[in-house]
C-alpha positions as CSV (number, residue, x, y, z in Angstrom):
1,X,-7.1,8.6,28.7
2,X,-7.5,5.2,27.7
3,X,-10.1,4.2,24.9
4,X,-12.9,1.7,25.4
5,X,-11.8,-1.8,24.0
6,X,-14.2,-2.3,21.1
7,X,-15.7,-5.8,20.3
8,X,-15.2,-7.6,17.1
9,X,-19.0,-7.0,16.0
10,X,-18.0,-3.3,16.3
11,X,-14.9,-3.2,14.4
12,X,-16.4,-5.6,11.7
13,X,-19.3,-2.4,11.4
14,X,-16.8,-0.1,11.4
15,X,-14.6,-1.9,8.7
16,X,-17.4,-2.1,6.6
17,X,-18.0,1.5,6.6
18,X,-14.9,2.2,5.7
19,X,-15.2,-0.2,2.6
20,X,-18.1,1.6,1.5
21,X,-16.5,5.3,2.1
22,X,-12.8,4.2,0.4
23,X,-14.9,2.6,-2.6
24,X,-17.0,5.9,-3.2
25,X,-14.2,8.0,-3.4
26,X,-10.9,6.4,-6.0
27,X,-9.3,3.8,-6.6
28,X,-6.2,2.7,-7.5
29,X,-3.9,0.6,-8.6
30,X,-1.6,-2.0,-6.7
31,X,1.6,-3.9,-7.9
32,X,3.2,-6.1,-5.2
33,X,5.9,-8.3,-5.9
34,X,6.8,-11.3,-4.4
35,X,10.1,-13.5,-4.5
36,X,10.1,-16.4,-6.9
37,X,10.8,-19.8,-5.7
38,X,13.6,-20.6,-8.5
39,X,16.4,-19.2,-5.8
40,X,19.4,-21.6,-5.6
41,X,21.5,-22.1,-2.4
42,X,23.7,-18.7,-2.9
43,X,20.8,-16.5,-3.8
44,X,20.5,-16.5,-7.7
45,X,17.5,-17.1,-9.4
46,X,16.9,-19.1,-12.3
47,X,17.7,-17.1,-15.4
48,X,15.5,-19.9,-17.2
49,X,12.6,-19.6,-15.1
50,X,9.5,-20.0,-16.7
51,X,7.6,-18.4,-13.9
52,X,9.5,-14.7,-13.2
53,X,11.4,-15.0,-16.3
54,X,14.5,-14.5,-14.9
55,X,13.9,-11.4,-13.0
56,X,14.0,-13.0,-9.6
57,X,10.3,-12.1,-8.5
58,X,6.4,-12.2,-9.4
59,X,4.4,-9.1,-9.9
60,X,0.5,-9.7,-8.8
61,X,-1.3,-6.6,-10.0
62,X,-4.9,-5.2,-8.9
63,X,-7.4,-2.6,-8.3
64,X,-8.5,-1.5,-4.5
65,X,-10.7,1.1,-3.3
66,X,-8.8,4.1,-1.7
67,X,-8.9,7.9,-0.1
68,X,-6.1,9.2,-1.5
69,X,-5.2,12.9,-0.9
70,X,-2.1,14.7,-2.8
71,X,0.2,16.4,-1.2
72,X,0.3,20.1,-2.3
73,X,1.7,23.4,-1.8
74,X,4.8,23.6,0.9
75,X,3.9,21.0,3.3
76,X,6.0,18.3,3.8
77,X,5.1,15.1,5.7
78,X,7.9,13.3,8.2
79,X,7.9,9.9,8.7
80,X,9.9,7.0,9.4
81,X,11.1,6.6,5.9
82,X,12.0,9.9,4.9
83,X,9.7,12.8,3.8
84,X,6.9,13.1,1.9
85,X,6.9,16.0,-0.3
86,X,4.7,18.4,-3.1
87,X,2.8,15.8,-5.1
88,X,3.4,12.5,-3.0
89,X,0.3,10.7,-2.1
90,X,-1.1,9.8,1.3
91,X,-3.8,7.3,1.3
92,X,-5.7,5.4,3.2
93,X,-7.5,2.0,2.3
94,X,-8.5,-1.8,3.9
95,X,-6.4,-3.4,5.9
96,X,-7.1,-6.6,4.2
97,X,-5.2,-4.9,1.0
98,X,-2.1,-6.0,2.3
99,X,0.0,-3.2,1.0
100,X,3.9,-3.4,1.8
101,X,6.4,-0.8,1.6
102,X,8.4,-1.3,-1.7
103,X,5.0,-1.8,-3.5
104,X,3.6,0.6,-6.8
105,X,0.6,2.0,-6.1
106,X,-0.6,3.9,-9.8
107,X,-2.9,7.1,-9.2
108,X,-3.9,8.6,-12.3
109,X,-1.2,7.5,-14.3
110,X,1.1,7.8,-12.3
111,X,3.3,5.6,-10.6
112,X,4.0,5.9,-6.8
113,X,6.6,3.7,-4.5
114,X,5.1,2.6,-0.8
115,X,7.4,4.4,1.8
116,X,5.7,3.8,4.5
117,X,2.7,1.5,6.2
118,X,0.7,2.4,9.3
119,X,-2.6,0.3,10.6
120,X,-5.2,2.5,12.3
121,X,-5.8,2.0,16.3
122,X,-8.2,-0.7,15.9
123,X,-6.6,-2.2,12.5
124,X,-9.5,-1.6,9.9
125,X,-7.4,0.4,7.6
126,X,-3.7,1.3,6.6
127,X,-2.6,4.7,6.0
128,X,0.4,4.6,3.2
129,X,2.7,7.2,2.4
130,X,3.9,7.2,-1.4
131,X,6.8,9.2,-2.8
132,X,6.1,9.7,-6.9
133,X,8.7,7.6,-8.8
134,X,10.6,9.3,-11.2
């Protein structure tokens, strides 16, 4: 079966429902990090950077509206990175969020690593897998 192509006045509706669903329900927090521009030729950073402090990257920080469900009992989730397992988060939010594997999302205080990033069929929301960090 194929679906109905959807026009962009649809998807923008159905975007914004989503917007208003994810930001009645939680939210959480996202950390993303992003490579700082003090890298030399050979790949070291700056150890005198005044803008990552040495580090080698930048960590933006915010809050975003979200579904987020916690694994529990035996299930375990496959996917593409591994498995999800007993108190690992699944969660869906905006696409415009931008999340990327490797980012921290924190869920009632506690810290979570993206393992995984999927767009929904007609890209108007991610679904992100999150393994807890230890």
């Amino acid at each position: 079966l194929k679906m109905p192509a959807i026009n962009e006045t649809e998807k923008l509706a159905f975007k914004d429902t989503m917007a208003d669903i994810f930001s009645a329900l939680n939210s959480v927090t996202l950390k993303s990090r992003t490579a700082c521009t003090c890298k030399d030729d050979y790949g070291v950073f700056d150890p005198e950077c005044k803008t990552c402090n040495g580090t080698g990257y930048t960590e933006k920080s915010k809050t975003i509206a979200a579904d987020v469900q916690e694994i529990t009992g035996d299930e375990r989730i496959a996917i593409e990175a591994g498995i999800l397992k007993r108190g690992d988060l699944v969660i869906r939010t905006l696409i415009d969020n931008q999340v990327q594997v490797g980012d921290t999302i924190t869920h009632s205080g506690k810290d979570y690593e993206v393992k995984f990033v999927r767009p929904d069929q007609i890209e108007a929301y991610l679904e992100i897998g999150c393994g807890k960090r230890v």
